[in-house]
C-alpha positions in Angstrom: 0.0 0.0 0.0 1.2 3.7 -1.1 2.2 5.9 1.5 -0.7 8.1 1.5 1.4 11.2 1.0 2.8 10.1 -2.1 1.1 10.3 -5.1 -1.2 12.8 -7.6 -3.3 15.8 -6.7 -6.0 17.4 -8.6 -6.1 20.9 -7.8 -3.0 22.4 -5.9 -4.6 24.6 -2.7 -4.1 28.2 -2.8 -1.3 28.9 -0.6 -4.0 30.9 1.9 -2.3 32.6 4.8 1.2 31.3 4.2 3.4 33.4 2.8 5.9 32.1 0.3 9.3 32.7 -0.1 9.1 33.6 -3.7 6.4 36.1 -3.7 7.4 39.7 -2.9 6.4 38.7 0.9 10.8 37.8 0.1 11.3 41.1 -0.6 8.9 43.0 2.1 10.1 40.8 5.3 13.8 42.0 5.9 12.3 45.5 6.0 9.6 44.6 8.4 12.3 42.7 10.5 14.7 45.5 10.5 11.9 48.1 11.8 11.1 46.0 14.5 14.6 45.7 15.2 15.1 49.3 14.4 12.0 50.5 17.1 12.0 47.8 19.6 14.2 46.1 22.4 14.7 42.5 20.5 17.6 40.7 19.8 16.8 39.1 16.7 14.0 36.5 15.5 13.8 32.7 16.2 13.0 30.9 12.6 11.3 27.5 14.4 9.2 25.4 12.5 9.2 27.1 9.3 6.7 26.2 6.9 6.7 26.3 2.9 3.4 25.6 1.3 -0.1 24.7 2.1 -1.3 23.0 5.2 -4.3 21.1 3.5 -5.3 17.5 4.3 -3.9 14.7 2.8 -2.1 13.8 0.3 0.4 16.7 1.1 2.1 18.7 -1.3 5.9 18.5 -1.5 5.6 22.2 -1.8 3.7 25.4 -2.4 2.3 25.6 -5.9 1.4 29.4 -5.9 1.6 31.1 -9.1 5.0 32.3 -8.1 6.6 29.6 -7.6 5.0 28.0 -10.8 6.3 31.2 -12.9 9.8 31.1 -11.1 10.1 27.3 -11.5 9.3 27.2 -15.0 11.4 30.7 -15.5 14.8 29.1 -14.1 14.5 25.1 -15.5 12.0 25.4 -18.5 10.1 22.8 -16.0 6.1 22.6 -14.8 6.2 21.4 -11.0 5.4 18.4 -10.7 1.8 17.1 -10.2 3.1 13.9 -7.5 6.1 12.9 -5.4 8.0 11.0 -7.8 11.6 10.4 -6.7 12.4 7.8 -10.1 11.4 11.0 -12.1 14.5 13.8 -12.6 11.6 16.1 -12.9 10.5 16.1 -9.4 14.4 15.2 -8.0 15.4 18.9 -9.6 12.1 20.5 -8.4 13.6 19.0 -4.5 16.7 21.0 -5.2 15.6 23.8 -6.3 13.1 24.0 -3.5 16.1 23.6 -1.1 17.9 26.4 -2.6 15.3 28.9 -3.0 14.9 27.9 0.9 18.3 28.4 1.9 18.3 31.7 -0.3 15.6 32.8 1.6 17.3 32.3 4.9 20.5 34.0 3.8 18.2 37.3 2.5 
């Protein structure tokens, strides 16, 4: 039996109330960040628990699959995401990658 957060979805959630990293929310958080650095008596931000991409039921997504990330994905390989976790397909083993860096960009902002 198939792990039952592998395998196809139908319609991608909206990424509602979860701000992803390759919107302009990238662009507008450091500034946010720095005012409240700027204006108030904190030392700096914990980054726990982290999330990247809807919070639906199951089957999860490997991702978020907003717009952006669709545009950007397809922008920098010439790739659609994938529709399912498929790690026999190179497809969805680049989209992992890429996913990690555009993570670890985001951190490094």
């Amino acid at each position: 039996m198939a792990h039952p957060d592998v395998g196809q979805w139908s319609d991608p959630p909206e990424n509602q109330g979860w701000f992803c990293f390759n919107s302009p929310f990238r662009d507008w958080l450091p500034h946010y960040l720095t005012e409240f650095l700027d204006y108030l008596d904190l030392d700096g931000f914990y980054f726990d628990d982290t999330n990247w991409g809807p919070h639906d039921s199951r089957p999860f997504h490997p991702s978020c699959c907003c717009d952006y990330c669709k545009a950007l994905f397809g922008e920098e390989t010439g790739l659609k995401i994938p529709t399912k976790v498929d790690f026999d397909s190179l497809t969805f083993r680049r989209f992992v990658n890429w996913r990690a860096e555009k993570l670890r960009a985001f951190f490094t902002i």
